[in-house]
C-alpha positions, 0 to 999 in steps of 0.5 A: 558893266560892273558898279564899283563903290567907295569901299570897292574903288581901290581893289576894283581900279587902283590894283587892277593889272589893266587899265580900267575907265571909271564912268562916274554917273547918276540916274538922273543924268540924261548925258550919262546915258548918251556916253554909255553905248560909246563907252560898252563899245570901246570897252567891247573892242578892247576886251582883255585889254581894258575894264570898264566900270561905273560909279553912282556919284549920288551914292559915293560921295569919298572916291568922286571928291578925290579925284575933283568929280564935280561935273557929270559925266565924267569919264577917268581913265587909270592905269598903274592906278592912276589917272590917266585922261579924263573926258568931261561931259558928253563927247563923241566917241571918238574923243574918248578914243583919242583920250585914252589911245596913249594908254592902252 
């Protein structure tokens, strides 16, 4: 899973061609690691299709205030550059699959 950073965000997510989901994350966050193997396999299974990528909130402060991140984990979907869906906290796989179906 590729680590995106506020000075990366915009080339990484925003001009991405495919929808990307952001997992915003922290180490010491014991629900982000539950939602990270629900996420690699959503991402495997949409290889070509969809990119997936994290951000650490502790070191980013600028691209989580933009997009209201106040609660981990917290899981964007953009497309277009956009955001798309969003999943809050630490949900079964597929609510994150019904979240971001539409967009893919």
């Amino acid at each position: 899973m590729v680590e995106v950073t506020d000075e990366t965000f915009d080339a990484e997510v925003l001009a991405s061609s495919e929808p990307v989901i952001v997992d915003f994350w922290a180490p010491w966050c014991k629900p982000c690691e539950a939602i990270e193997p629900h996420l690699r396999a959503i991402a495997a299974e949409n290889e070509g299709r969809l990119r997936l990528v994290r951000m650490n909130v502790d070191e980013n402060l600028g691209v989580p205030s933009r997009y209201g991140v106040l609660s981990l984990p917290t899981v964007i979907l953009f497309a277009g550059g956009a955001p798309m869906a969003t999943v809050y906290g630490a949900q079964p796989r597929t609510r994150f699959e019904q979240e971001f179906a539409p967009h893919l």
